[in-house]
LOVEX-261957 format. One record per residue (C-alpha): residue in three letters; x, y, z. Coordinates in steps of 0.1 Angstrom, whole numbers, plus 5000, padded with zeros to 4 digits. Example, Ala and Ser with C-alpha at 12.3 -4.5 7.8 and 13.67 -1.06 7.14 Angstrom:
   resn      x      y      z
    Ala   5123   4955   5078
    Ser   5137   4989   5071
//
This chain:
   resn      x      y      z
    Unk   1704   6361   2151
    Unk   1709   6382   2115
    Unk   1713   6421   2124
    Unk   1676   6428   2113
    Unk   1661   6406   2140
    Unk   1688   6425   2164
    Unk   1680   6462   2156
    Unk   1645   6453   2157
    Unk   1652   6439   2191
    Unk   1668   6474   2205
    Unk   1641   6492   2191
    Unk   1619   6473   2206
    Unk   1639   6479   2241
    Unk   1640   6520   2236
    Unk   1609   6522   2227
    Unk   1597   6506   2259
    Unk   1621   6522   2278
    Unk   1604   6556   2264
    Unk   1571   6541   2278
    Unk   1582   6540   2315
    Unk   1603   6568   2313
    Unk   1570   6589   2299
    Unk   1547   6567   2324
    Unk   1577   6575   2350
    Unk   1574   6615   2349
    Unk   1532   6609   2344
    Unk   1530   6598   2376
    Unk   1560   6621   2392
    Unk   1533   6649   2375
    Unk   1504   6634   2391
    Unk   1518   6632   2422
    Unk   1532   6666   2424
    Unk   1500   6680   2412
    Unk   1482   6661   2440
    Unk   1508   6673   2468
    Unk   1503   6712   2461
    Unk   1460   6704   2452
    Unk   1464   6688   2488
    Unk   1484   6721   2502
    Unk   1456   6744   2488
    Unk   1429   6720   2501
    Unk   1448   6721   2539
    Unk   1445   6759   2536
    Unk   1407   6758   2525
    Unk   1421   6774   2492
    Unk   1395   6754   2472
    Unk   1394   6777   2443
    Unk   1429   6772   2434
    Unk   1427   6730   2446
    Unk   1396   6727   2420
    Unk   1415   6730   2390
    Unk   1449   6707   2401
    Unk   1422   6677   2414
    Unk   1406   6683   2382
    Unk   1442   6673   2362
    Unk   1452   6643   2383
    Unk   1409   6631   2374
    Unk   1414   6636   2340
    Unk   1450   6615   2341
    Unk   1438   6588   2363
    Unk   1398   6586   2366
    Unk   1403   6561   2392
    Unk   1417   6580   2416
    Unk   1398   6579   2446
    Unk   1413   6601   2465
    Unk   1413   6630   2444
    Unk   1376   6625   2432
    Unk   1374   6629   2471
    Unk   1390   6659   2476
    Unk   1375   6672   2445
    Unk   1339   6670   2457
    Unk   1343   6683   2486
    Unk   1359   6717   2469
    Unk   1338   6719   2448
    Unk   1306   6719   2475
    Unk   1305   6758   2476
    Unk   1309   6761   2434
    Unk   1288   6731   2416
    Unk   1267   6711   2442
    Unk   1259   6690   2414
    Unk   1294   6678   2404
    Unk   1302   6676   2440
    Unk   1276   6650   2443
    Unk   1292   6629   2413
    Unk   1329   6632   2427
    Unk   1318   6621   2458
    Unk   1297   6593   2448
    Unk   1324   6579   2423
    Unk   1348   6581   2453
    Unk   1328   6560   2471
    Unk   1319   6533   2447
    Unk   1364   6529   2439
    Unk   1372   6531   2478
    Unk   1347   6532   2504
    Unk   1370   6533   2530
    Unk   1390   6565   2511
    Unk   1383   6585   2541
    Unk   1367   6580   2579
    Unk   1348   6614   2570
    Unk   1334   6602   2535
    Unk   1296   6600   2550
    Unk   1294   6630   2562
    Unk   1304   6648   2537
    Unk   1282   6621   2517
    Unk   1253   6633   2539
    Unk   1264   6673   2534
    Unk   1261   6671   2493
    Unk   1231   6651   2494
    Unk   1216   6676   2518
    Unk   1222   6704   2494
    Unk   1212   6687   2471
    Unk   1178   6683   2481
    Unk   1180   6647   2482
    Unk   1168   6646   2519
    Unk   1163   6611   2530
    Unk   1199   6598   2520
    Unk   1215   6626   2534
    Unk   1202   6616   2574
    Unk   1207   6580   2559
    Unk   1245   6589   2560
    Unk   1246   6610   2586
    Unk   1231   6581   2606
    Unk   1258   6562   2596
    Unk   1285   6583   2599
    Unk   1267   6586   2639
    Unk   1278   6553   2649
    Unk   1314   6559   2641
    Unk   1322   6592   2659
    Unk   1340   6587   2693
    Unk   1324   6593   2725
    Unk   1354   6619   2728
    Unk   1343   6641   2703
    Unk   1312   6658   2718
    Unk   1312   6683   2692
    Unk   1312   6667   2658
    Unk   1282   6641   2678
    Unk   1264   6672   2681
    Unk   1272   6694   2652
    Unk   1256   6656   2628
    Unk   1226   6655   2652
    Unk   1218   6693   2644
    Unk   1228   6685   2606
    Unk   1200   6652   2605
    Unk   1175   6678   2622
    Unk   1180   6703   2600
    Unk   1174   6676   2567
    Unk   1143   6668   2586
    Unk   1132   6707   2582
    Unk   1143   6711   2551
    Unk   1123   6685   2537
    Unk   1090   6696   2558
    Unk   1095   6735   2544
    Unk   1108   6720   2505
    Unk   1071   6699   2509
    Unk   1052   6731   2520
    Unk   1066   6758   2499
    Unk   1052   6797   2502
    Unk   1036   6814   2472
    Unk   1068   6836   2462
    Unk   1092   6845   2433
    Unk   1128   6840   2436
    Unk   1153   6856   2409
    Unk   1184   6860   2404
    Unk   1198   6895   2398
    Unk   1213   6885   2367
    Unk   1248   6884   2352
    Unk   1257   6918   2349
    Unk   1258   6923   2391
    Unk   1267   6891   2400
    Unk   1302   6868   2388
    Unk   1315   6840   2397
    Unk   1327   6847   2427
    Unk   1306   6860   2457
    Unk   1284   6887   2457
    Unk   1261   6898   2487
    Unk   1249   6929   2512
    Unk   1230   6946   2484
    Unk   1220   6983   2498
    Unk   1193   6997   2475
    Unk   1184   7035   2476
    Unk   1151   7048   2487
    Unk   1146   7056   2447
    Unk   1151   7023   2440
    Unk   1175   7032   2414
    Unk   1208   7033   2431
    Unk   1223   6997   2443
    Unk   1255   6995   2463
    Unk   1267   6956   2469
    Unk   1298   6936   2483
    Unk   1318   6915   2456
    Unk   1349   6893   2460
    Unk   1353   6893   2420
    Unk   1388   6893   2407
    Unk   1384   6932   2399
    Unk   1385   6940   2435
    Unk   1409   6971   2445
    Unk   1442   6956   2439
    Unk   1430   6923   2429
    Unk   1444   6908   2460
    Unk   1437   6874   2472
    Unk   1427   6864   2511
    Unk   1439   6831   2524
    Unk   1413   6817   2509
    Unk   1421   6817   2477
    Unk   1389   6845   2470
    Unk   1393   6884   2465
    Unk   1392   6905   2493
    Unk   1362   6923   2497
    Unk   1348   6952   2480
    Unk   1323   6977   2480
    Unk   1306   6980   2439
    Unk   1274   7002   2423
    Unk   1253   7001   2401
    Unk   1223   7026   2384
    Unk   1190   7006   2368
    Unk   1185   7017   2340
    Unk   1152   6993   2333
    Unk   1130   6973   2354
    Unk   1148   6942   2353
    Unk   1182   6962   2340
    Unk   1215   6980   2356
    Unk   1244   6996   2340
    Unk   1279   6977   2345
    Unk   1287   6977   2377
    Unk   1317   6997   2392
    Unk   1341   6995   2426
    Unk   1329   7027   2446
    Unk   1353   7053   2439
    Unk   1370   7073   2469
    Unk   1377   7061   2507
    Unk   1355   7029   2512
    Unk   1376   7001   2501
    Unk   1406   6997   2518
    Unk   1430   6970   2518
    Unk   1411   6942   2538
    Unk   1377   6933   2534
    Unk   1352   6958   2527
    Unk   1312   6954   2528
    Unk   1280   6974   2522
    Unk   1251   6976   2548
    Unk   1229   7003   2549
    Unk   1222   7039   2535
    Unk   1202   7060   2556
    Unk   1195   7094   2565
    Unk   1178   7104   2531
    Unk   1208   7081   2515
    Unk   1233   7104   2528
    Unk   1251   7081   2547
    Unk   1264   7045   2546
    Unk   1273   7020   2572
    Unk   1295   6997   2562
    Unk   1317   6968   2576
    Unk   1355   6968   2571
    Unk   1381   6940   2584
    Unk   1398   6966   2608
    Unk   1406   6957   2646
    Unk   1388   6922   2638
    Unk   1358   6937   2625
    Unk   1341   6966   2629
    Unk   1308   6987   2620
    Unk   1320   7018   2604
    Unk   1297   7051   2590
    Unk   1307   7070   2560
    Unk   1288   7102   2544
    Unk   1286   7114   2509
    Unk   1305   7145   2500
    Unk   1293   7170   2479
    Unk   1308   7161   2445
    Unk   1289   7128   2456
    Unk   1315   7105   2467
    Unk   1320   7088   2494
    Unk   1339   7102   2530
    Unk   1366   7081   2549
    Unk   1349   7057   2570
    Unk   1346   7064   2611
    Unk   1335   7040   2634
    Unk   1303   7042   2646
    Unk   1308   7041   2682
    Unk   1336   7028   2712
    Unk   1301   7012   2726
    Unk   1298   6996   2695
    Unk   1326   6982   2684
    Unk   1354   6960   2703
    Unk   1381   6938   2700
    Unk   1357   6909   2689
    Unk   1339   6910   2654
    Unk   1313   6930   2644
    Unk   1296   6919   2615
    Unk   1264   6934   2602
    Unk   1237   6962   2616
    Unk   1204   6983   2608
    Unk   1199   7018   2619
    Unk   1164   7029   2627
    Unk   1153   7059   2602
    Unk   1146   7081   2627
    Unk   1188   7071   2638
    Unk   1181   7066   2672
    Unk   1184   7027   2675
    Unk   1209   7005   2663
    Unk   1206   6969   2657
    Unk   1240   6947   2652
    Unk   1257   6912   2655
    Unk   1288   6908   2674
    Unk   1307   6881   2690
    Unk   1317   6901   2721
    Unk   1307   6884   2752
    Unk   1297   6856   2732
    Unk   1312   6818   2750
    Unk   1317   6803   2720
    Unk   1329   6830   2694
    Unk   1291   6831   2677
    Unk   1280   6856   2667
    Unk   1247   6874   2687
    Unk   1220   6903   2680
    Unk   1223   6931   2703
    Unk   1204   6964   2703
    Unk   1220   6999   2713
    Unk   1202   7033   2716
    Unk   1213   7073   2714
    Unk   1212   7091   2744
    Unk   1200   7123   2747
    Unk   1236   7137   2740
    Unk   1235   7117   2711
    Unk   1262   7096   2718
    Unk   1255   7057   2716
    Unk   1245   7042   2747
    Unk   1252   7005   2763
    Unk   1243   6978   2742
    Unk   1222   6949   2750
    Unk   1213   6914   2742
    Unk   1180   6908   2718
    Unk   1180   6876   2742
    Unk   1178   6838   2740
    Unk   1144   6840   2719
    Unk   1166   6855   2691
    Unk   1201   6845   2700
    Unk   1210   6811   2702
    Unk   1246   6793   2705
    Unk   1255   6795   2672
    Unk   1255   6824   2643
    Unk   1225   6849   2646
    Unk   1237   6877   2621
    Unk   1221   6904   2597
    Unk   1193   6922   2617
    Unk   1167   6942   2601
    Unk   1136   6957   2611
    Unk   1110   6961   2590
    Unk   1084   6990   2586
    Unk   1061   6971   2613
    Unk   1086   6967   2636
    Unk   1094   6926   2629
    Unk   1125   6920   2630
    Unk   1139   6894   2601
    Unk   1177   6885   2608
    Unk   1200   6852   2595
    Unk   1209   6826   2620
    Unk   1222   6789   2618
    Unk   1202   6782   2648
    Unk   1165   6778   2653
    Unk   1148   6754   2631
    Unk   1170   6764   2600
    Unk   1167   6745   2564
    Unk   1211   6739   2567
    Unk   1237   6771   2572
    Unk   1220   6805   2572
    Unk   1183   6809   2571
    Unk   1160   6835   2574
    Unk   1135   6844   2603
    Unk   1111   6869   2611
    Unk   1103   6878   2648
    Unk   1079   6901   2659
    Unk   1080   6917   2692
    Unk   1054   6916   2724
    Unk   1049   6948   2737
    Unk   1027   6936   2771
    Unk   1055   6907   2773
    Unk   1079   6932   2760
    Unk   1103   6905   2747
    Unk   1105   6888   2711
    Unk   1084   6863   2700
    Unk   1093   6833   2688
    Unk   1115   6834   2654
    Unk   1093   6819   2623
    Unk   1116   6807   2593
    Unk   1104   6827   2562
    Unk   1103   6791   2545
    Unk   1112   6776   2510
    Unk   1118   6792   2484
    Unk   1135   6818   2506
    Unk   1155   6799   2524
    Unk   1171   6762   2505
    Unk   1191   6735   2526
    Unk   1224   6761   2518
    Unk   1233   6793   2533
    Unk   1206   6824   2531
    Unk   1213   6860   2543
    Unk   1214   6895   2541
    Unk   1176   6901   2536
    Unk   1170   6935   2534
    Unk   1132   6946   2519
    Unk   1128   6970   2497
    Unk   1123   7006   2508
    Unk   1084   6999   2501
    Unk   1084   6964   2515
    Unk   1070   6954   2484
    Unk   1098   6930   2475
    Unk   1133   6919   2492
    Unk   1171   6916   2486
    Unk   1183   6882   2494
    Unk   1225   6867   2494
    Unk   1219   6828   2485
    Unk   1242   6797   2478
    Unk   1212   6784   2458
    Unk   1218   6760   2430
    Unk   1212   6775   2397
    Unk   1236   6805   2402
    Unk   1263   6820   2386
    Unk   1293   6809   2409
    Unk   1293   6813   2449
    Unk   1268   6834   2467
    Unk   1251   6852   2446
    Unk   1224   6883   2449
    Unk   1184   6876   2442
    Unk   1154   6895   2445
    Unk   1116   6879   2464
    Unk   1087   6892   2450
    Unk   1054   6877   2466
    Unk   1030   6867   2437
    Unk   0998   6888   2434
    Unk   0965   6880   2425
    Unk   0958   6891   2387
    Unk   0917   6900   2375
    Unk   0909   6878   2347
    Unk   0882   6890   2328
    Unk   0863   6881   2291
    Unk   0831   6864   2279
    Unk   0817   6833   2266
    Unk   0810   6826   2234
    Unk   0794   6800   2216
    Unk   0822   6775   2192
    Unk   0803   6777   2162
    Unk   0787   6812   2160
    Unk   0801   6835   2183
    Unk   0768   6841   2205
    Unk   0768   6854   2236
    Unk   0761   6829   2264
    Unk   0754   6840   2296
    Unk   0748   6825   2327
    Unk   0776   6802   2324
    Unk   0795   6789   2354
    Unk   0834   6793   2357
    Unk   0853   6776   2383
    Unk   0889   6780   2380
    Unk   0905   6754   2398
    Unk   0942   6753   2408
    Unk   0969   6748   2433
    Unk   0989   6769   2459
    Unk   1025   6764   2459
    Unk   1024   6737   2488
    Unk   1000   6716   2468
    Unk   0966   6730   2483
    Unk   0938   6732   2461
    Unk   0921   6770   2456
    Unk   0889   6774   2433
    Unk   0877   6809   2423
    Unk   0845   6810   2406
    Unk   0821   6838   2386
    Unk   0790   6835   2364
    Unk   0786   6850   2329
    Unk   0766   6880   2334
    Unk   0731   6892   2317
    Unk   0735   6905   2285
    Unk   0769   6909   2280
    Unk   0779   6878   2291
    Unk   0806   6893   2309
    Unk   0831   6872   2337
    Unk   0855   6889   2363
    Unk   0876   6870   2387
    Unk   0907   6875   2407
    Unk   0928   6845   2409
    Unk   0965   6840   2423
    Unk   0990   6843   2399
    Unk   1022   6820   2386
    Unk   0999   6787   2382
    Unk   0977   6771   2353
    Unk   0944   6766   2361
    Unk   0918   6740   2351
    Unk   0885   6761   2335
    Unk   0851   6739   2343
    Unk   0826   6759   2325
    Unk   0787   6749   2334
    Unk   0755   6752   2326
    Unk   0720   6747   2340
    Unk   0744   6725   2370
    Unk   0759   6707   2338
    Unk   0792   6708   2330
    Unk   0797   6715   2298
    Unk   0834   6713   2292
    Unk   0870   6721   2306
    Unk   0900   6745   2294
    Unk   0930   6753   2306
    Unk   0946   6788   2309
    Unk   0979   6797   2323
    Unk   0982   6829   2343
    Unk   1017   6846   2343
    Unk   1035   6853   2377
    Unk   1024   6891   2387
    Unk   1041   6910   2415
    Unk   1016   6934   2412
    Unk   0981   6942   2418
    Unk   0972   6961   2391
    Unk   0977   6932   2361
    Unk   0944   6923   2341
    Unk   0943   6889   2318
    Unk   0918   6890   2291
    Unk   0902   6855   2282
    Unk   0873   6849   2264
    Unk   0862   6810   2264
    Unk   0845   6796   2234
    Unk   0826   6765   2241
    Unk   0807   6742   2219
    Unk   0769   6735   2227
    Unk   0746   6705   2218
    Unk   0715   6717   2192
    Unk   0695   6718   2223
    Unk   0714   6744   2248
    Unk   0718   6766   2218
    Unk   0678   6762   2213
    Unk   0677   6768   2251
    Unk   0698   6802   2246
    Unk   0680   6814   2215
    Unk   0650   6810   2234
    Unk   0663   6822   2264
    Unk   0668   6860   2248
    Unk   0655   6861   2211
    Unk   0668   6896   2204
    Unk   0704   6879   2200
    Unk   0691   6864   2164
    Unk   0683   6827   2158
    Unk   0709   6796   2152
    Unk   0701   6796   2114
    Unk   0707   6836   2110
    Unk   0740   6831   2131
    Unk   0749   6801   2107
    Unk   0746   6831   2075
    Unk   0771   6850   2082
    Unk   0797   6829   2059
    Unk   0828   6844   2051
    Unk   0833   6864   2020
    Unk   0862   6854   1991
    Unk   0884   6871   1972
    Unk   0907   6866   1942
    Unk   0942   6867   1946
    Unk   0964   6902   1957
    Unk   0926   6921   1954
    Unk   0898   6935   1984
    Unk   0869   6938   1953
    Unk   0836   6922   1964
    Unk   0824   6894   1942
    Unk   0790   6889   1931
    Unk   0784   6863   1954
    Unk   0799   6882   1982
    Unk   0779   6909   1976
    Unk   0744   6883   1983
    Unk   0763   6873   2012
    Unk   0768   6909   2025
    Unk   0732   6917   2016
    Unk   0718   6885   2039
    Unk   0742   6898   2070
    Unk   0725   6935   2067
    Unk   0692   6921   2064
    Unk   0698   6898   2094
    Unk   0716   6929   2118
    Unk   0683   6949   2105
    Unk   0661   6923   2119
    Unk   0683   6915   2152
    Unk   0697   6956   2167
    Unk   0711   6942   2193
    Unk   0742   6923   2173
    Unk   0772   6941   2165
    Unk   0798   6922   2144
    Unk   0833   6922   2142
    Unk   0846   6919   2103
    Unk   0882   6901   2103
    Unk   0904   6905   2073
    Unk   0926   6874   2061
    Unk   0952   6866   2034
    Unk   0967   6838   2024
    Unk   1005   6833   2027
    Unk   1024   6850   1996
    Unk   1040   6885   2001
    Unk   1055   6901   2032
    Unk   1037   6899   2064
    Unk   1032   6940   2067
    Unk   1019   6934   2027
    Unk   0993   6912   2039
    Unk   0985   6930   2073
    Unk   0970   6957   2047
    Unk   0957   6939   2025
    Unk   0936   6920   2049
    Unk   0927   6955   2062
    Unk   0918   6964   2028
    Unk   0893   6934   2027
    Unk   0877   6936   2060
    Unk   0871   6976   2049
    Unk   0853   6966   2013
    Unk   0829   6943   2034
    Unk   0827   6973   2064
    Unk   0820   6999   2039
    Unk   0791   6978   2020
    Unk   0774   6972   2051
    Unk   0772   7008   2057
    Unk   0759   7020   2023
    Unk   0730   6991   2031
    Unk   0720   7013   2062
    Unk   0739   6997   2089
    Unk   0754   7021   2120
    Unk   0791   7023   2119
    Unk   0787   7022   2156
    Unk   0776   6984   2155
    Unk   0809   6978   2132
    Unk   0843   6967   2142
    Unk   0871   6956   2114
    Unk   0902   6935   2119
    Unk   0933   6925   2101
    Unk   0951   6892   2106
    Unk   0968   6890   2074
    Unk   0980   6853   2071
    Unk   0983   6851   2108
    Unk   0951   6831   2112
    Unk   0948   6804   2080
    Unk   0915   6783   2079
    Unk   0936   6755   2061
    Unk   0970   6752   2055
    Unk   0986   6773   2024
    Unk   0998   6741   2007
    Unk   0976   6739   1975
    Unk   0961   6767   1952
    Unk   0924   6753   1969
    Unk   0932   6759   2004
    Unk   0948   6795   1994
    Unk   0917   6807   1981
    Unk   0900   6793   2013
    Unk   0923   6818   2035
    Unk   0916   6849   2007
    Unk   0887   6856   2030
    Unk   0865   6880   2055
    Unk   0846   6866   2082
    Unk   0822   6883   2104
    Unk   0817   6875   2144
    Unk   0788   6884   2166
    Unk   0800   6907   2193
    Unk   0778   6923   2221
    Unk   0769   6959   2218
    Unk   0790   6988   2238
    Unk   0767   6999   2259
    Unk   0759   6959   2265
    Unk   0793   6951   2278
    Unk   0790   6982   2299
    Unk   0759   6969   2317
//
């Protein structure tokens, strides 16, 4: 062998050598990475596992078992993702794990995807041991509650659901917003890494903190802030009510496992060290949220004290006349049940709405409503406030506004910006839509047409409002539910004469008005109809002369023609009193838009101002500018410009005829 073949040879040794030493420490780097992902994963850490699973993925792809892990991490953080990682787990190693189709059936539950989700959970059934009791009934529960989420996801109520935005809530969790009976103040709980001290729970996630905020617009609040003073402490920390003319707070801190605690504003405007509410109140167990009456006299709070099973319940605890706290009692079986029933508030009418994993819940927390029999003098049965309230994920803290006229919510929806996050419910209002009808070609009046608005509710159930075009003015008025396009059938004589669409805006109030006027195009023979059916609007052919006016370019003089245009529309508004006209000014599309928003004006005034020296009331006179917003052709050729250099006129009803 000469020496070239030979040191080609030893390179060729190293350099493989290289590779399995580098392949070597890969997978000694892998496997360390998965050892402390699995360590964080053991302690429910799943923040800090995420981004360690994530590593070994990108290294190995095929990696069943940390695609596993991953997906179920990342359940609370990107449902979506979870889903993928899960599913690609499956399809390497079905067998990766003897838990894989439940958790299978928990991502494709919160992922709306109900049907496969009891499909797993089904199968997952027929592997749990007789033994284990609990896990055979905690799946059972799971496939009932698919089975209600899809019936509520099917039948969804008319409301609005939206998020608070970015500037209150991270990342991380945010919930138990408190909102001042101004509606301008809003205290909330945040596990954010800004927290007091920035200190970490077991969990991986911040401890608990109490934040504020000020709106500063409708939709709008100033960067939030950790309440200054005595309310955070070194554990966890959480808002839950102001009351007493927002004087006072009660909040929840992690102190003797849990407790309800009352704090009152000082006069600089901070907040006082936090007191328990009562020995009556609060015990050795945990004490999680509660709602004091306004009047203070009744308190409403979850608790797991006397509890079998560690769940939380609803009890209800009232002053004596000494004004200490008296001896609380159960709300009962109709609202407690054996698992979490947390987050009571009453409401204005005395329902009560509270969060419970019980009842006929959508998966996790949901929302109910109860309302109390005063003959029975018990609860009534709990009603689940539905979808989009609740979702298949966890729902809670509701707390309405201090008019009732919308809610704070705490939601693990998808769509969010992290973890739980805060949203506001607004229920959508009807809105008054109002205009006229107008023929296509000439702007005439028509009354007596039929409008039937037909649309849908959010579950899918048709609704139909429906008004005719009044006498005269032609006028329609109709209220019509809000947040949905409708379908316009315009008739008439019982003929239908054609169908538009118009899409109302979601309102939360009852005080919006949408303006739509409908122009519709009639045969020779319903425009004969309407001529003859009220001759003081003019005739077809007069309607037909009121052609549009021309001008040269960058000028608002009247041409010669233009002026025996002008002179036919006075003689025709002599002959007809009862038309007014509107007189639209248009450019074509050279210069700035505020150049040509006067200079239309300018034109629409030149033909406004002839028609006035020819005898013609101002009163009966309306001008318009719409520069080169509203081309007849488009401004490609020196033809079509000229086209554009315009004024056009439109019949409109008289004032006192709308008023009618």
């Amino acid at each position: 062998m000469n020496q070239l073949a030979k040191s080609f040879s030893r390179f060729t040794m190293l350099l493989t050598l290289l590779c399995l030493l580098a392949a070597s420490a890969s997978a000694q780097s892998t496997r360390k990475q998965m050892r402390t992902a699995n360590r964080f994963f053991d302690r429910e850490n799943y923040r800090a596992a995420i981004p360690l699973y994530e590593e070994v993925i990108a290294s190995n792809p095929d990696n069943a078992t940390a695609l596993y892990r991953a997906g179920i991490s990342l359940l609370t953080f990107d449902k979506e993702r979870a889903a993928d990682y899960l599913y690609r787990a499956q399809a390497l190693k079905p067998n990766v794990d003897r838990d894989l189709n439940y958790w299978l059936g928990r991502v494709d539950h919160i992922n709306y995807r109900f049907d496969s989700a009891i499909e797993n959970w089904q199968e997952y059934q027929q592997d749990i041991p007789r033994r284990n009791e609990y896990r055979r009934e905690e799946v059972a529960q799971l496939i009932q509650q698919a089975r209600n989420a899809k019936r509520e996801t099917a039948n969804p109520k008319d409301v609005f659901v939206k998020n608070l935005g970015g500037t209150v809530n991270t990342a991380f969790s945010e919930h138990s917003p408190v909102i001042s009976s101004d509606y301008n103040y809003l205290l909330f709980t945040s596990r954010s890494e800004g927290t007091a001290g920035a200190r970490a729970a077991e969990d991986g996630e911040y401890y608990e903190d109490i934040y504020e905020t000020n709106r500063i617009a409708e939709d709008e609040w100033q960067p939030t802030r950790i309440v200054s003073g005595a309310l955070n402490s070194s554990g966890h920390d959480a808002s839950i009510q102001l009351f007493d003319n927002d004087t006072k707070l009660l909040l929840y801190q992690s102190v003797n496992n849990g407790d309800i605690m009352v704090s009152e504003r000082q006069a600089d405007g901070s907040w006082g060290e936090p007191r328990s509410i009562s020995d009556e109140v609060n015990t050795p167990d945990f004490e999680s949220d509660a709602y004091i009456t306004p009047d203070g006299q009744t308190l409403y709070y979850s608790t797991s004290h006397n509890s079998e099973n560690g769940d939380l319940d609803i009890y209800v605890v009232r002053r004596n006349e000494n004004g200490t706290w008296g001896t609380p009692r159960s709300l009962g079986r109709s609202i407690n049940t054996p698992y979490d029933d947390d987050s009571p508030y009453l409401a204005s009418d005395g329902s009560l709405y509270f969060a419970s994993r019980g009842h006929n819940t959508m998966g996790g927390y949901d929302i109910f409503y109860a309302e109390y029999d005063s003959v029975a003098r018990r609860w009534a049965r709990p009603v689940n406030l539905g979808y989009p309230i609740n979702t298949p994920d966890d729902d809670t803290y509701y707390r309405l506004s201090p008019d009732g006229t919308y809610a704070y919510l705490s939601s693990y929806r998808i769509g969010g910006y992290g973890e739980k996050d805060i949203y506001t419910i607004n229920y959508i209002k009807s809105a008054e839509v109002e205009g006229q009808v107008f023929t296509q070609a000439d702007s005439l009046l028509i009354p007596g047409v039929e409008l039937v608005f037909n649309g849908l509710q959010a579950d899918k159930r048709p609704i139909t409002y429906r008004d005719v075009t009044k006498p005269d003015s032609a006028n329609y008025d109709v209220q019509v539910l809000s947040g949905r396009t409708y379908q316009v059938q315009l008739s008439m004589d019982n003929q239908v004469i054609e169908t538009q669409e118009i899409e109302i805006p979601v309102v939360l109030d009852d005080t919006t008005t949408v303006r739509r006027d409908f122009y519709i195009a009639l045969s020779d023979t319903a425009t004969a109809t309407l001529i003859a059916r009220d001759g003081t609007r003019g005739t077809r052919s007069t309607a037909f002369a009121m052609q549009p006016v021309y001008f040269d370019t960058d000028e608002y003089e009247l041409r010669p023609e233009s002026i025996e245009q002008l002179d036919s529309i006075a003689r025709i508004m002599k002959e007809n009193p009862n038309i007014n006209i509107s007189i639209e000014g248009h450019t074509d599309s050279r210069a700035s838009d505020s150049y040509n928003e006067t200079l239309g004006q300018n034109r629409a005034d030149a033909a406004y101002d002839y028609l006035v020296r020819q005898g013609i009331s101002p009163k009966r006179l309306v001008t318009v500018t719409y520069g080169e917003r509203r081309p007849a052709v488009p401004n490609t050729s020196a033809e079509n410009m000229q086209l554009n250099r315009r004024t056009e006129f439109k019949v409109l009803p008289r004032q006192d005829d709308v008023a009618q």
